[in-house]
One Martini backbone bead per residue (centre of mass of N, CA, C, O) as a GRO file, in nm:
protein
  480
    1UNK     BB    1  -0.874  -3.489   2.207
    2UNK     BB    2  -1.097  -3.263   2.032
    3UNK     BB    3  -1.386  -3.115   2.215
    4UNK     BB    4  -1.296  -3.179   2.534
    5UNK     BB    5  -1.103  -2.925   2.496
    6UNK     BB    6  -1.260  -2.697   2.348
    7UNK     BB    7  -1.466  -2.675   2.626
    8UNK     BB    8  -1.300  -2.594   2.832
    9UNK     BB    9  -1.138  -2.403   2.708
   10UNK     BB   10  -1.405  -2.194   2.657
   11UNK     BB   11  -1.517  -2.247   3.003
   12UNK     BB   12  -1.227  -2.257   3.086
   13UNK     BB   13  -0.991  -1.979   3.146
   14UNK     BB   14  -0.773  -2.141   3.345
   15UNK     BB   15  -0.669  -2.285   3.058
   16UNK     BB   16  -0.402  -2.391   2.839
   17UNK     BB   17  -0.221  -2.434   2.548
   18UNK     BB   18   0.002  -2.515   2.330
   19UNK     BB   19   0.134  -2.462   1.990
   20UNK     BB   20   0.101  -2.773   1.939
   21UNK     BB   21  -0.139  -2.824   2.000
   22UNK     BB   22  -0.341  -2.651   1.899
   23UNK     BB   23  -0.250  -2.709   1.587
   24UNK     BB   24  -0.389  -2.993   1.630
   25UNK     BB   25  -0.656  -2.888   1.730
   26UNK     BB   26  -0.741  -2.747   1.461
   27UNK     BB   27  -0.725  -2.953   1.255
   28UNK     BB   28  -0.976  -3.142   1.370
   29UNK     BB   29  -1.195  -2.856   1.410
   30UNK     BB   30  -1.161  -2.617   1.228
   31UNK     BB   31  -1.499  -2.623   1.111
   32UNK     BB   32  -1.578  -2.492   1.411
   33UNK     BB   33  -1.418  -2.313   1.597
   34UNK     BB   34  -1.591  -2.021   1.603
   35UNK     BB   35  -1.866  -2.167   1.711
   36UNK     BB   36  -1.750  -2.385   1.964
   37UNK     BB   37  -1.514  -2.119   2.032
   38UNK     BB   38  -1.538  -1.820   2.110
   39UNK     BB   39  -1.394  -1.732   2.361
   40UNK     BB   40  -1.136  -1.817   2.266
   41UNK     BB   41  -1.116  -1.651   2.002
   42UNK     BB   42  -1.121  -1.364   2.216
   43UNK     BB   43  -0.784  -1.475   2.333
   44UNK     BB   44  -0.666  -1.443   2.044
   45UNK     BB   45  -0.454  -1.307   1.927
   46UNK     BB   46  -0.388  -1.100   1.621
   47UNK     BB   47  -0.108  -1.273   1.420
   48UNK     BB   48   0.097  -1.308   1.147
   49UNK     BB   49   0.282  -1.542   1.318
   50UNK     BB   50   0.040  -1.653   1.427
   51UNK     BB   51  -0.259  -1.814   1.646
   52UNK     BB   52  -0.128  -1.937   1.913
   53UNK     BB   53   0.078  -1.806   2.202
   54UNK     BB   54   0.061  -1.928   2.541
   55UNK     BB   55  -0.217  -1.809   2.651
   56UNK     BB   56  -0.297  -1.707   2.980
   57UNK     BB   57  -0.653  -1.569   3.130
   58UNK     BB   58  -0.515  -1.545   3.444
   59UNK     BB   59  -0.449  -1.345   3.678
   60UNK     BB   60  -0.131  -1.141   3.744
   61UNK     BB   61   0.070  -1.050   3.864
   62UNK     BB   62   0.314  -0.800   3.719
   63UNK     BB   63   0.590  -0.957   3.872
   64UNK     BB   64   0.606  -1.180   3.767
   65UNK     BB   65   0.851  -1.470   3.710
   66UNK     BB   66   1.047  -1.566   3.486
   67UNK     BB   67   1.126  -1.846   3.324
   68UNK     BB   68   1.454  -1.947   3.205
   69UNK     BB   69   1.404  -2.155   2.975
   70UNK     BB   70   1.300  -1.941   2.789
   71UNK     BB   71   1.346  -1.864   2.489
   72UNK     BB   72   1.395  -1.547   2.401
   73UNK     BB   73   1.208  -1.298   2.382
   74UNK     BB   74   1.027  -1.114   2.654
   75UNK     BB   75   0.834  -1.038   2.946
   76UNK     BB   76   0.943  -0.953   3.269
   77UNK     BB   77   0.760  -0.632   3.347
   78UNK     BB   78   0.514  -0.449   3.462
   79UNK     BB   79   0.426  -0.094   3.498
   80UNK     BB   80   0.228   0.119   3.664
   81UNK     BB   81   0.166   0.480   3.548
   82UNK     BB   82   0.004   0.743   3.677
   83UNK     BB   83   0.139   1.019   3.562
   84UNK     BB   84   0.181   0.939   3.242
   85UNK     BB   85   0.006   0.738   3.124
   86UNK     BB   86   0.191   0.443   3.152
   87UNK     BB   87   0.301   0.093   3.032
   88UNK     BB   88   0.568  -0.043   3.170
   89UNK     BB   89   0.793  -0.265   2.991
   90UNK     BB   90   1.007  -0.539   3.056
   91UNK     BB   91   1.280  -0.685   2.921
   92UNK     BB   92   1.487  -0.968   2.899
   93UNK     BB   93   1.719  -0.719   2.871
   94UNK     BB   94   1.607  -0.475   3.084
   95UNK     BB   95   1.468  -0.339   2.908
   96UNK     BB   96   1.230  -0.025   2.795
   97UNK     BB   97   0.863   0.043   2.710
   98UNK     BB   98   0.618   0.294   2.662
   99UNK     BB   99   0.268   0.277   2.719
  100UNK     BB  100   0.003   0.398   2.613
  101UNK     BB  101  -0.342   0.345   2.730
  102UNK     BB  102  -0.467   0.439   2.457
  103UNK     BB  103  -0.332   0.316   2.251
  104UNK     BB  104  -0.396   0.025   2.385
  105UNK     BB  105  -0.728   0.102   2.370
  106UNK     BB  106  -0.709   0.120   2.047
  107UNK     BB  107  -0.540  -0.155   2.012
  108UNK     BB  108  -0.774  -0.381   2.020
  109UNK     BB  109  -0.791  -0.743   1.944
  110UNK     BB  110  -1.094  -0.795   1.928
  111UNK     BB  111  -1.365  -0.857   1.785
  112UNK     BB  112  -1.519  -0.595   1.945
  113UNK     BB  113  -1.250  -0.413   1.775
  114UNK     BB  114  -1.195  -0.632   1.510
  115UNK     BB  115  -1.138  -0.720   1.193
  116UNK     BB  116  -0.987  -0.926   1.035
  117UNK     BB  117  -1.027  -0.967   0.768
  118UNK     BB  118  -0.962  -0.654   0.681
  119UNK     BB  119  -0.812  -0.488   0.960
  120UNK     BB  120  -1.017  -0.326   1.118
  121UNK     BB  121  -1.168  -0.111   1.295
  122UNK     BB  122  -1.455  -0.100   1.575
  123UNK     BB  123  -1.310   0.100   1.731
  124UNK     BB  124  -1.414   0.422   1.827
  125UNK     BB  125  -1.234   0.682   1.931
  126UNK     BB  126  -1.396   0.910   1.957
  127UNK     BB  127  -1.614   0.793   2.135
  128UNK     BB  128  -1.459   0.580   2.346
  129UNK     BB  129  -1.251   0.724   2.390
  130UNK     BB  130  -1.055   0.817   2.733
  131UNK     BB  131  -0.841   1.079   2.844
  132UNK     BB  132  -0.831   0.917   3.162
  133UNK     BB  133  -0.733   0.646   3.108
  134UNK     BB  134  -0.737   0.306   3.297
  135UNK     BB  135  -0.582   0.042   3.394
  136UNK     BB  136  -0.648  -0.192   3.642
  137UNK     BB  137  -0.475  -0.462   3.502
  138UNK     BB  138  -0.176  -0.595   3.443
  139UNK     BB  139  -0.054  -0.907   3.273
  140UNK     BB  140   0.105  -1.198   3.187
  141UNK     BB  141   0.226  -1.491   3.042
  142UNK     BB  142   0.374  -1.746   3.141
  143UNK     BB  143   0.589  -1.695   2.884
  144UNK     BB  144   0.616  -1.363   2.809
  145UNK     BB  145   0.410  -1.323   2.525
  146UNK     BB  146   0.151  -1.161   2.699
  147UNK     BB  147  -0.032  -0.914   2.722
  148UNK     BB  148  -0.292  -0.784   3.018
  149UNK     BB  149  -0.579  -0.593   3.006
  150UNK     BB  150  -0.825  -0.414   3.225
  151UNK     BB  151  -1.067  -0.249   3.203
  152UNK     BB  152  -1.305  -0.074   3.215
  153UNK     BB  153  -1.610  -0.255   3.183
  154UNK     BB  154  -1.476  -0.565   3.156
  155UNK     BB  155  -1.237  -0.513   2.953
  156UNK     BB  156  -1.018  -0.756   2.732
  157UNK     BB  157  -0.674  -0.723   2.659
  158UNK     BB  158  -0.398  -0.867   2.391
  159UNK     BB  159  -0.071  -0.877   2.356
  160UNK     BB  160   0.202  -0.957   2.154
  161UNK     BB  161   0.547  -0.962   2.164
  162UNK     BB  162   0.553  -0.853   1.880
  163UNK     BB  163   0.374  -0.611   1.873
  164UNK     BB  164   0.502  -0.439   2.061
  165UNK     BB  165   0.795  -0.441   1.938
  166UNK     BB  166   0.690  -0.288   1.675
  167UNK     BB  167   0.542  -0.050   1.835
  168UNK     BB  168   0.763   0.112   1.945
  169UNK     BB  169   0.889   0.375   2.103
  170UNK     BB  170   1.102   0.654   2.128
  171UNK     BB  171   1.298   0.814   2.321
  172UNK     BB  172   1.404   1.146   2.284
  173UNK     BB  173   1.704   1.007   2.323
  174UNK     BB  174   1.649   0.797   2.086
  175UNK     BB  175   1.537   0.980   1.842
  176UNK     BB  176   1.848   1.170   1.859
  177UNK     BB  177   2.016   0.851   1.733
  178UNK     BB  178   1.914   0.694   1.541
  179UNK     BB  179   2.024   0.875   1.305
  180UNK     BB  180   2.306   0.970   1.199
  181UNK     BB  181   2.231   1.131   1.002
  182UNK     BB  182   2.080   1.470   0.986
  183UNK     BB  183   1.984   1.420   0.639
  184UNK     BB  184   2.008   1.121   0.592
  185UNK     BB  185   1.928   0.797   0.556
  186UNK     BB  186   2.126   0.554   0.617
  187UNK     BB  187   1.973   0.341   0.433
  188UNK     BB  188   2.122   0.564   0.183
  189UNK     BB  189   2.336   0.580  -0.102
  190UNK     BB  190   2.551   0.778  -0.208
  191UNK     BB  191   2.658   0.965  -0.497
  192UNK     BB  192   2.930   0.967  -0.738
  193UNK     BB  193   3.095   0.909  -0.985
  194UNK     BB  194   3.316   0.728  -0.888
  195UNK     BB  195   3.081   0.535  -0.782
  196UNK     BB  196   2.899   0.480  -1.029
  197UNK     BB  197   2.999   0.462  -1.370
  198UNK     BB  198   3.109   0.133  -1.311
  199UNK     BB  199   2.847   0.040  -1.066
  200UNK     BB  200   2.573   0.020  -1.189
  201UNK     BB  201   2.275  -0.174  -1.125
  202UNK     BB  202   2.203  -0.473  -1.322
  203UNK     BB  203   1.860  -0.635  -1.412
  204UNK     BB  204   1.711  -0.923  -1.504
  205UNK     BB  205   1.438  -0.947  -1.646
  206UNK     BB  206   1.321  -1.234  -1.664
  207UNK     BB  207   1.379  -1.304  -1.379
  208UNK     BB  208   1.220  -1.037  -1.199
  209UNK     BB  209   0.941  -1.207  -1.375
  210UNK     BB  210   1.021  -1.484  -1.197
  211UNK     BB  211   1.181  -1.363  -0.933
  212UNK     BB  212   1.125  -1.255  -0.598
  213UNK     BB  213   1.414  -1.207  -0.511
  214UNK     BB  214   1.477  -0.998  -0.764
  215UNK     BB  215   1.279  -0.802  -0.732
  216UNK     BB  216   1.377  -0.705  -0.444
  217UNK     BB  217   1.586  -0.616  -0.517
  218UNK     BB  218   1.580  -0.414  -0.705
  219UNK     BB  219   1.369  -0.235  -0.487
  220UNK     BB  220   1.613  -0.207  -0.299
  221UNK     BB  221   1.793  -0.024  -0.440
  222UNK     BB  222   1.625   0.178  -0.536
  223UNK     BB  223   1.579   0.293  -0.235
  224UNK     BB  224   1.940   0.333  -0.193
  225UNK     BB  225   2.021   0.445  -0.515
  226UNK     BB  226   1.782   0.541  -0.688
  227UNK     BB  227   1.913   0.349  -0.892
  228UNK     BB  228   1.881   0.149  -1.229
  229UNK     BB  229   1.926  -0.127  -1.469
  230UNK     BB  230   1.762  -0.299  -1.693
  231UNK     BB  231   1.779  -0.587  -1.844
  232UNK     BB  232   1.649  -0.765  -2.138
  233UNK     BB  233   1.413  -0.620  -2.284
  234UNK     BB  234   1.169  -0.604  -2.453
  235UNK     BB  235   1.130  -0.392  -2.811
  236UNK     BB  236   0.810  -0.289  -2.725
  237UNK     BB  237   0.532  -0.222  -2.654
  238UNK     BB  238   0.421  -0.251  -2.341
  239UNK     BB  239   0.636  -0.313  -2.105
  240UNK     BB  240   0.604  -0.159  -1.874
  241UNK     BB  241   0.285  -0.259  -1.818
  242UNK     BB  242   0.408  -0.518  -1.705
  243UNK     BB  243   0.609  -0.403  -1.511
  244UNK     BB  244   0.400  -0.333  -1.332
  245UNK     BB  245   0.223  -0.547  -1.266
  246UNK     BB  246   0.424  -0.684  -1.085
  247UNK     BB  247   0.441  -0.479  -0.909
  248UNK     BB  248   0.103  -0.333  -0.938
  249UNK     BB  249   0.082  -0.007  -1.003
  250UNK     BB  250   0.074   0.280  -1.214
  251UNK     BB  251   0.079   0.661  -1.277
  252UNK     BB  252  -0.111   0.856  -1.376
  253UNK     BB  253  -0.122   1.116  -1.634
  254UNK     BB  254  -0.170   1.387  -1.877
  255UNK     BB  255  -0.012   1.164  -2.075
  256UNK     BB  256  -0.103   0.878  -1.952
  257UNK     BB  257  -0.016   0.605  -1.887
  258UNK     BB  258   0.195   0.641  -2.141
  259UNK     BB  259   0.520   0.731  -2.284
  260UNK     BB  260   0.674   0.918  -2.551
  261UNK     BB  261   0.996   0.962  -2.671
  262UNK     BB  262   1.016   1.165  -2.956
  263UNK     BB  263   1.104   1.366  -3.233
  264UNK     BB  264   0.871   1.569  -3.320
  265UNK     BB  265   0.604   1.751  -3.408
  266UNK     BB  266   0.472   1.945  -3.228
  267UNK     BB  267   0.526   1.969  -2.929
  268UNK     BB  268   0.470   1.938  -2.550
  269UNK     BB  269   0.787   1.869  -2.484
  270UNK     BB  270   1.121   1.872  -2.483
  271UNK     BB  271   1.158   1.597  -2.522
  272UNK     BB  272   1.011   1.577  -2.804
  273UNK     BB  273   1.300   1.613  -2.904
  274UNK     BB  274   1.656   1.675  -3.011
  275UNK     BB  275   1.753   1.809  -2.753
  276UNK     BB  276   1.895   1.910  -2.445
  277UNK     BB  277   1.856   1.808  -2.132
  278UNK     BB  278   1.859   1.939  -1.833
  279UNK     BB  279   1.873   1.888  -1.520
  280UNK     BB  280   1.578   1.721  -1.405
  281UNK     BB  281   1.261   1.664  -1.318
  282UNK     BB  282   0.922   1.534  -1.329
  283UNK     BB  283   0.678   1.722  -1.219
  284UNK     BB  284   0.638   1.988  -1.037
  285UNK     BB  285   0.359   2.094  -1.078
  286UNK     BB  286   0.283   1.896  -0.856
  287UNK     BB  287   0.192   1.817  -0.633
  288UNK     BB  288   0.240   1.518  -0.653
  289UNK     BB  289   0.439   1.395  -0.772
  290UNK     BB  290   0.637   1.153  -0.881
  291UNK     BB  291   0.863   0.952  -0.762
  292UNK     BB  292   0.916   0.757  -1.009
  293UNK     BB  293   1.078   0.615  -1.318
  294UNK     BB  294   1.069   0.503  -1.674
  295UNK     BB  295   1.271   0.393  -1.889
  296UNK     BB  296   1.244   0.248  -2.250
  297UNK     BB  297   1.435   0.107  -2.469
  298UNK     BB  298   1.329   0.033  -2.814
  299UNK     BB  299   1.535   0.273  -2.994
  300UNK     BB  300   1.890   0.312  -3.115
  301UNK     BB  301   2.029   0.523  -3.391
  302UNK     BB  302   2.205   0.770  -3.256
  303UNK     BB  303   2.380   1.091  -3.198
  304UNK     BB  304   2.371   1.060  -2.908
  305UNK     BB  305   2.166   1.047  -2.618
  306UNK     BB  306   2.248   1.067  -2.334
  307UNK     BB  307   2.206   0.969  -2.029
  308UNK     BB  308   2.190   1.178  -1.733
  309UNK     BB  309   2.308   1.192  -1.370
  310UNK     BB  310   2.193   1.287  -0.992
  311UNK     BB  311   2.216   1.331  -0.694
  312UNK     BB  312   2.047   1.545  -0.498
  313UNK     BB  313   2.120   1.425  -0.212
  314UNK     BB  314   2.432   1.486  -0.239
  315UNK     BB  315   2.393   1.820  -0.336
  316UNK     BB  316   2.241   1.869  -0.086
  317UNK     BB  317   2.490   1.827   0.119
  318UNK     BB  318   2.688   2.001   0.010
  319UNK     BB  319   2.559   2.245   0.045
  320UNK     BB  320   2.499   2.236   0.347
  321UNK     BB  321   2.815   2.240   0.398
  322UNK     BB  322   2.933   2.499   0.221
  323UNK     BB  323   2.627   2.629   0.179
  324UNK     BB  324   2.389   2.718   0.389
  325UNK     BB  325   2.235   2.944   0.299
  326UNK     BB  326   2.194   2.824   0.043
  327UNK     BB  327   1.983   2.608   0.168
  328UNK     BB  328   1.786   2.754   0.343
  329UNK     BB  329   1.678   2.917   0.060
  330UNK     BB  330   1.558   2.583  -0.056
  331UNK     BB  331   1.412   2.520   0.186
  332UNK     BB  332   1.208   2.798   0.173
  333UNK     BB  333   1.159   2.853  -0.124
  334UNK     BB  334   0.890   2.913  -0.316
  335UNK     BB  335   0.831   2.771  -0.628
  336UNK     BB  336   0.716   2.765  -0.909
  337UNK     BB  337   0.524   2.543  -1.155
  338UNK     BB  338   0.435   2.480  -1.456
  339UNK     BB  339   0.232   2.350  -1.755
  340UNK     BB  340   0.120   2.355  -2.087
  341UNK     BB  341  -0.125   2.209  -2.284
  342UNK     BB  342  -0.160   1.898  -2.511
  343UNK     BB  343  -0.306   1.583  -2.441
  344UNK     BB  344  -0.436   1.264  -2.391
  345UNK     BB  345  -0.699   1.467  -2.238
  346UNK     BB  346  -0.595   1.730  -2.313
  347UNK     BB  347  -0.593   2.005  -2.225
  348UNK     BB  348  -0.360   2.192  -1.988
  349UNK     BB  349  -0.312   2.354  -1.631
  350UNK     BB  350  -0.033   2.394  -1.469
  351UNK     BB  351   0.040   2.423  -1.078
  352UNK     BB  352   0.294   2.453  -0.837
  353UNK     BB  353   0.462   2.475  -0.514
  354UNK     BB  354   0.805   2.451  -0.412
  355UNK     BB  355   1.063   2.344  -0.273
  356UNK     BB  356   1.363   2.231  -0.374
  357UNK     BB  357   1.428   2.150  -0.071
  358UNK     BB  358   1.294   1.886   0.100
  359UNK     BB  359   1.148   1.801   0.434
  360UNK     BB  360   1.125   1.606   0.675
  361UNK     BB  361   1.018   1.612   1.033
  362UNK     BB  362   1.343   1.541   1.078
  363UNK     BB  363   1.506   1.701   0.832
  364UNK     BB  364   1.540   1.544   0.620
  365UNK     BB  365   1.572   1.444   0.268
  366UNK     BB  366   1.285   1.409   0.063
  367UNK     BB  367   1.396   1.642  -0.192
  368UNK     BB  368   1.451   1.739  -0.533
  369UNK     BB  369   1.308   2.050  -0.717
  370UNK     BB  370   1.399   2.042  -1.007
  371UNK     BB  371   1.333   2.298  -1.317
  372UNK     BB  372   1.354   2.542  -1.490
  373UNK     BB  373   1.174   2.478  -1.757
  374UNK     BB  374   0.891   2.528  -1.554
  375UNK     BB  375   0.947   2.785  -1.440
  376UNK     BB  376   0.785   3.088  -1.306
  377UNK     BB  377   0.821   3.406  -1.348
  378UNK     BB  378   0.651   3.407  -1.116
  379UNK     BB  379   0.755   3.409  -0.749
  380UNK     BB  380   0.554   3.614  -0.572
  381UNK     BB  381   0.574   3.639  -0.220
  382UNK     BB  382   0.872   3.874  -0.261
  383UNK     BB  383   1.158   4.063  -0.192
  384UNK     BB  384   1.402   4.200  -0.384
  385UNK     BB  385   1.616   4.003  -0.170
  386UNK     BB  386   1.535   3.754  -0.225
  387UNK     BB  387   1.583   3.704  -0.506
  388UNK     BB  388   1.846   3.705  -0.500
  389UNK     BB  389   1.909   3.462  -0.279
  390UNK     BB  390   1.781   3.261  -0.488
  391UNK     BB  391   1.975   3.279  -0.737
  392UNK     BB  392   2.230   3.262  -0.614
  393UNK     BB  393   2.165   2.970  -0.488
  394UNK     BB  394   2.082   2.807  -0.767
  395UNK     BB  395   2.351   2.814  -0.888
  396UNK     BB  396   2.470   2.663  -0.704
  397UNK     BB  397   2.334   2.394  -0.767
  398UNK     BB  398   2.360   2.404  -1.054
  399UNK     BB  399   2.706   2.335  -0.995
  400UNK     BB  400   2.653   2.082  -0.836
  401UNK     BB  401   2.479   1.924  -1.083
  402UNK     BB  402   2.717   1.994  -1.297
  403UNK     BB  403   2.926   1.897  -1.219
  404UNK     BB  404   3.129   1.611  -1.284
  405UNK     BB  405   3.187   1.442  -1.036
  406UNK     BB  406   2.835   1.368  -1.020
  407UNK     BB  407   2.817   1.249  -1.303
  408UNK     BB  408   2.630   1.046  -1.493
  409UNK     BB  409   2.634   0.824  -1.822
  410UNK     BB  410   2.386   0.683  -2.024
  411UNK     BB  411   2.343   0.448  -2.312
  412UNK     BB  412   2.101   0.340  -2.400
  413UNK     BB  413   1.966   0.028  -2.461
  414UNK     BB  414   1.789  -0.185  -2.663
  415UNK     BB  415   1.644  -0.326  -2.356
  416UNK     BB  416   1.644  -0.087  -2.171
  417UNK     BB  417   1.600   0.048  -1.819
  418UNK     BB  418   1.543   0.330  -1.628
  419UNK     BB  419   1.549   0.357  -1.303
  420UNK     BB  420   1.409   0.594  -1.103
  421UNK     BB  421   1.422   0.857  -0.853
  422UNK     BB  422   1.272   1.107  -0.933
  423UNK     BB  423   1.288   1.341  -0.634
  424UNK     BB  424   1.660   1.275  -0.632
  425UNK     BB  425   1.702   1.199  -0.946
  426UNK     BB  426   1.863   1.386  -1.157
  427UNK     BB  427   1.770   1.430  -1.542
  428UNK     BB  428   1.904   1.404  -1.867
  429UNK     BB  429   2.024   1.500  -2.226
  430UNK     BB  430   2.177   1.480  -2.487
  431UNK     BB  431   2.191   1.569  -2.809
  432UNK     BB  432   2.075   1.499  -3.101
  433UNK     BB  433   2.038   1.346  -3.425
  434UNK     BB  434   1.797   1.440  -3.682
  435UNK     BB  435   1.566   1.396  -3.900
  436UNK     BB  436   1.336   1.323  -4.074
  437UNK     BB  437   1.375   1.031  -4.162
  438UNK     BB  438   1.518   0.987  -3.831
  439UNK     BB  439   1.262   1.065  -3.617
  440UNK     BB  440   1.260   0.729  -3.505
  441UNK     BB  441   1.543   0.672  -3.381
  442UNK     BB  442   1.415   0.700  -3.136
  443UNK     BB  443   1.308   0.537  -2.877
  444UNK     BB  444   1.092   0.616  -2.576
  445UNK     BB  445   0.917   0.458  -2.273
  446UNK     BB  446   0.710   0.617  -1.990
  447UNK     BB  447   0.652   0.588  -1.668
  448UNK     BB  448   0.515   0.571  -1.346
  449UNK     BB  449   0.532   0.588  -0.953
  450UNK     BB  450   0.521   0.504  -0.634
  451UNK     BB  451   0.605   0.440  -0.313
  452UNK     BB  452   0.334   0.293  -0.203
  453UNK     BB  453   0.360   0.050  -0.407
  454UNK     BB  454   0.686  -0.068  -0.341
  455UNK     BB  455   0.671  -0.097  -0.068
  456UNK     BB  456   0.445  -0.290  -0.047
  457UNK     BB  457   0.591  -0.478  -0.214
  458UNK     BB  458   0.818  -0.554  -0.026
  459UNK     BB  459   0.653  -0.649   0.222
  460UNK     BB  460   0.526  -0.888   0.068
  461UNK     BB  461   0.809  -1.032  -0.020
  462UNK     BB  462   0.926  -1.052   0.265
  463UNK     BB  463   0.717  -1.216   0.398
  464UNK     BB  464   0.722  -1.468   0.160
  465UNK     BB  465   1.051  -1.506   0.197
  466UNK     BB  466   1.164  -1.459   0.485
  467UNK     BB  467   1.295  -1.186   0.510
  468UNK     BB  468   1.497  -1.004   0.761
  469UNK     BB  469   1.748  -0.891   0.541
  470UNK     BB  470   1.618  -0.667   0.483
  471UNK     BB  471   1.414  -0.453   0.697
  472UNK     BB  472   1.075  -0.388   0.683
  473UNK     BB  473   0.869  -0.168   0.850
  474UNK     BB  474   0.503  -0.228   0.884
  475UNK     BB  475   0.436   0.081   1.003
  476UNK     BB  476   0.654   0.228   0.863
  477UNK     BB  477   0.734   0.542   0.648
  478UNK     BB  478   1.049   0.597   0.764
  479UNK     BB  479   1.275   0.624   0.465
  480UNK     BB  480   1.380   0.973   0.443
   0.00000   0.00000   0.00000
C-alpha cells in the first residue's frame, strides 16, 4: 500500500477504502498522515467508536439502496422536506428520525468547524447559523454508514450512523411514551421497609479502589437506589477525600473540606450534638444544595445513634396518589431556609427558597427539599389561607416521612460508609448518650458530590470497560 494510496485518496475524491484497510493504512504512515492527506482528514468523521468508517464522497441520490448483505443497522433513506425544515432519514429497520437542518449545520465535525483535540466547536452559530438554511443535497455512503449534505457556500459535511442514532430526538408521541411512570424515571428503584431494612447494598472498600468494574456498580446503584452502604473502609481521618479523588472531586461548604459529626461544645448545627435529628436534607439553605452525601463511621461506641433513611421520592409519589391537593401545595410553596453561624471560612448567612417538592421539566421528580429545623419563620409573599394549606400539605409529608412502614435504620459500624443522594434519601439519626468524658466516642465524618462528577465517572468507566448495560447516554442529562 504505502503513500501511492494515500495520495490518491487524498487528491481523488471519489475513491474510498474499508476500514481494515485504512486501518493497516494509518499504521504505515500514522506520523504523516495529517500533513499528506489534509483533505482525507476533512472526509473523515470524528467519531469515539472509529478513525474512518467505508466513506465515499461522491455524491450519491438520496435514493440509493443499500446492498442487503450488509450487517446490523444502516441509513436505507433520506428525503429532504422542504415545508418543515428537516432530514428526514429512513433507517435499516424501515423507522424514521427527523434531523433539524440547523441542527445538523450547527453540528458539522469537520476541521473547519470542530477542534477534535478539545472537543469544541469552531463554528460560530451565532454569527453563520442562517434561520432558513437549507441542505442542497444529500447522499449516504456506499455501506450506509455515513450521511453526507452539502451546504450554500460549498461546505461539505459528514455525519456518522452511530452519531446521529445517539442524535435523534423522539416526536411529540414517542415523548409522551418514552417514560412509563410519569412521575418517576423508570430506572430508579423506589423503596419502603419492607424492600429495603434487609436489602441495602453492601460494596467492599477495597474491591471499589482498585477494580473499575466494582466502582461502577457502585454508583449505578447509587443512582438507582439512592443509597448504599461501603464497607471496610480503613478507620482513620481522611478516607472519605481518597474515596472522592478516586470518584473524581467533591464539593467544598461553608463546613470545610470535609466535616465531623461529633458531640462538641458550642455547635454550629445540632449534627454536633447528641440529640436526635429528624429526617431531612442537608444544606436546602443552598441554591444548589449538594446532590449526594457520604458519612463515615470512624469510631462508634455509644447507645443510640442509630441512622435513619426513607426514599423521599417513593413518599412524595404516595403523596400524590393519596393526596394529590396536599401535593400541588408543596410542589408550587416556595419555603425559604436559613443558616447562620460561624465554621471553617468563618461567619455565614445563608438562606435560600425552594419548593418542597421539586419537578424537572417532564414533570417527574427530582428532589425533595425538606428540613423543618432551618426552615425560616417568615414564609414570604403568601396569604394565611396559603399558609394554612402549606402547614396542612407539610404534616402529610411529615407522616408519611416518619411513616414506620417507609424508614429503614442502619448503626453505621466503624469502617462503614453511607452513601446516599442527598436530595432524594432523606436522613436522621436517634439520639445517642454522651458524657463529658465519652464525648468522642462517636465520630462520623462527611463529604458532599454533585452529581455531575459521577455521572461523568459513570460514562467514563463505561466507556472504558465496553459496558452495553446498563448504558448511559453520552449527550443526555436526562437522569431524573
Amino acid at each position: 500500500m504505502g503513500f501511492k494510496v494515500a495520495i490518491e485518496i487524498s487528491y481523488d475524491r471519489s475513491k474510498f477504502i474499508t476500514r481494515a484497510e485504512f486501518e493497516e493504512l494509518k499504521d504505515v504512515f500514522n506520523e504523516y498522515f495529517t500533513n499528506i492527506s489534509p483533505k482525507l482528514a476533512q472526509t473523515i468523521e470524528h467519531d469515539s467508536d472509529s478513525n474512518f468508517g467505508d466513506f465515499i464522497t461522491k455524491r450519491e441520490p438520496a435514493n440509493t439502496n443499500r446492498n442487503s448483505s450488509n450487517s446490523g443497522s444502516y441509513i436505507k433513506n433520506v428525503y429532504k422536506d422542504l415545508d418543515d425544515r428537516c432530514l428526514k432519514v429512513i433507517w435499516s429497520d424501515d423507522t424514521a428520525s427527523r434531523f433539524s437542518y440547523n441542527f445538523l449545520r450547527d453540528n458539522c465535525k469537520c476541521p473547519e468547524c470542530f477542534e477534535s483535540s478539545s472537543k469544541q466547536k469552531l463554528f460560530n452559530t451565532a454569527r453563520d447559523l442562517m434561520i432558513s438554511i437549507q441542505i442542497e443535497e444529500a447522499g449516504i455512503s456506499e455501506d450506509g454508514r455515513y450521511l453526507k449534505c452539502n451546504w450554500p457556500g460549498g461546505h461539505e459535511s459528514s455525519y456518522s450512523l452511530n452519531w446521529l442514532q445517539n442524535m435523534r430526538t423522539p416526536e411529540e408521541n414517542e415523548l409522551r411514551q418514552r417514560n412509563s411512570d410519569s412521575l418517576v424515571k423508570d430506572e430508579l428503584i423506589l423503596w419502603n421497609r419492607e424492600m429495603m431494612q434487609d436489602q441495602i447494598l453492601f460494596h467492599d472498600y477495597n474491591v471499589l479502589m482498585s477494580e473499575d468494574k466494582s466502582l461502577f456498580d457502585l454508583l449505578y446503584c447509587l443512582y438507582q437506589y439512592g443509597i448504599v452502604v461501603i464497607d471496610n473502609a480503613p478507620t482513620r481521618n481522611g478516607v472519605l477525600l481518597e474515596l472522592a479523588a478516586r470518584i473524581g472531586y467533591h464539593k467544598r461548604t461553608h463546613y470545610g473540606e470535609d466535616f465531623d459529626v461529633k458531640d462538641i461544645e458550642n455547635p454550629s448545627n445540632l449534627a454536633y450534638t447528641n440529640h436526635g435529628l429528624p429526617l431531612h436534607i442537608d444544606l436546602p439553605f443552598l441554591k444548589y444544595p449538594p446532590h449526594i452525601q457520604l458519612l463515615h463511621c470512624i469510631h462508634e461506641n455509644t447507645l443510640g445513634g442509630d441512622n435513619i433513611f426513607v426514599d423521599g421520592f417513593n413518599v412524595a409519589k404516595q403523596i400524590h396518589e393519596n393526596h394529590p391537593d396536599a401535593f400541588d401545595v408543596l410542589k408550587s410553596f416556595h419555603v425559604r431556609f436559613v443558616d447562620f453561624g460561624t465554621d471553617a471560612y468563618g461567619e455565614f448567612a445563608l438562606g435560600c427558597s425552594h419548593p418542597i417538592i421539586n419537578l424537572n421539566k417532564h414533570g417527574r421528580i427530582n428532589g425533595v427539599l425538606y428540613n423543618a429545623s432551618v426552615e425560616s419563620e417568615s414564609k414570604g409573599d403568601c396569604t394565611p389561607d396559603e399558609l394554612v394549606a402549606f402547614y396542612d400539605a407539610s404534616c402529610i409529608l411529615s407522616k408519611g416521612l416518619h411513616d414506620p412502614n417507609n424508614v429503614i435504620d442502619i448503626h453505621l459500624k466503624s469502617g462503614q460508609i453511607a452513601m446516599f443522594h442527598n436530595i432524594r434519601i432523606l436522613h436522621g439519626r436517634t439520639a445517642f448518650e454522651s458524657t463529658a468524658r465519652e464525648r468522642q466516642a462517636r465520630w462520623l465524618q462527611g463529604i458532599y458530590f454533585d452529581w455531575d462528577v459521577v455521572f461523568s465517572k459513570l460514562r467514563v468507566l463505561q466507556k472504558n470497560l465496553g459496558l452495553k448495560t446498563p448504558y448511559l447516554p453520552e449527550q443526555s442529562d436526562d437522569f431524573f
